[in-house]
C-alpha positions as a Python dict, from the first residue, in 0.01 Angstrom:
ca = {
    (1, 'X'): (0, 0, 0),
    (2, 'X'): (-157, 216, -296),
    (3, 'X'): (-517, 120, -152),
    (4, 'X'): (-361, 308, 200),
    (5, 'X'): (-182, 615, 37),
    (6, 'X'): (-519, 645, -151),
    (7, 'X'): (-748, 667, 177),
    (8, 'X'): (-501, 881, 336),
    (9, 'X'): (-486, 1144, 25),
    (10, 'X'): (-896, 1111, 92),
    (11, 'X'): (-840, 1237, 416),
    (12, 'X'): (-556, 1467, 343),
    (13, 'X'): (-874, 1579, 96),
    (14, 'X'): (-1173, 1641, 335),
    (15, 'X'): (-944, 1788, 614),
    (16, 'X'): (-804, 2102, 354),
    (17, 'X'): (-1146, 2138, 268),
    (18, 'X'): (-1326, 2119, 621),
    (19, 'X'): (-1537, 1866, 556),
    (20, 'X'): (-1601, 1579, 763),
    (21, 'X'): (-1318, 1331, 771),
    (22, 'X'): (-1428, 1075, 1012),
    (23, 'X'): (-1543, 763, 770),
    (24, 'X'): (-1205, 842, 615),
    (25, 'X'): (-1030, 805, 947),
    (26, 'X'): (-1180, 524, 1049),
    (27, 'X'): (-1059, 376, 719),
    (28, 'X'): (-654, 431, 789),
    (29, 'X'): (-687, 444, 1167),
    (30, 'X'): (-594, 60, 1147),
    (31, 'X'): (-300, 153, 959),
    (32, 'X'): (-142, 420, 1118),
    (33, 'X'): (122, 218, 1255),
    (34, 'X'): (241, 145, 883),
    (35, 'X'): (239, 499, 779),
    (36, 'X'): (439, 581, 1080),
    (37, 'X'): (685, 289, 964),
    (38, 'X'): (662, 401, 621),
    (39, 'X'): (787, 779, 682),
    (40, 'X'): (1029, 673, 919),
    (41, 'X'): (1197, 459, 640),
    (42, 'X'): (1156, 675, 352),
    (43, 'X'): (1314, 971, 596),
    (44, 'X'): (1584, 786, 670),
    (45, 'X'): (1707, 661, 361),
    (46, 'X'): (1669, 1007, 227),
    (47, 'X'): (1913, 1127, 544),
    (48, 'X'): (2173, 817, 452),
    (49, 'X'): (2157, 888, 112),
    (50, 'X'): (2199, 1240, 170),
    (51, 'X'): (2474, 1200, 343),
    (52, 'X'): (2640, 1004, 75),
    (53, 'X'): (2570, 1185, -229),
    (54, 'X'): (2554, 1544, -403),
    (55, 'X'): (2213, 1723, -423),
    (56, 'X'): (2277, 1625, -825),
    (57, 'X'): (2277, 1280, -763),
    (58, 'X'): (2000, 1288, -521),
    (59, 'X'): (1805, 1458, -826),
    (60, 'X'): (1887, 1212, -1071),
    (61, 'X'): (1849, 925, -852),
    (62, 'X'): (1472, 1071, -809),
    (63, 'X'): (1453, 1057, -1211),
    (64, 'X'): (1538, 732, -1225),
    (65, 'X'): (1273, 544, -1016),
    (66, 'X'): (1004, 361, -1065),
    (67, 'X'): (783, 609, -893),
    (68, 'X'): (918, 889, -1082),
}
């Protein structure tokens, strides 16, 4: 998954600065299904969790991962 977030900040990266993005493209294009997956999932646990908990707790959760 980091190799794909990588390639698509690439892309992200030569499409802000209007430079050709196709080779980068055609490097995620296989895996745009899984990104779709992936921000569907993050989205909605961030809606259920959202619904559960304080804008506080939401913050401190945030703290407290591994990503964080």
């Amino acid at each position: 998954m980091s190799n794909l977030l990588s390639d698509l900040y690439d892309l992200r990266s030569k499409l802000v600065h209007e430079t050709d993005s196709t080779k980068e493209y055609r490097r995620i294009e296989p895996s745009v299904g899984n990104l779709r997956l992936a921000a569907r999932t993050i989205l909605t646990t961030h809606i259920l969790y959202a619904t559960k908990h304080t804008k506080d707790e939401w913050k401190k959760h945030l703290r407290s991962s591994p990503f964080a």
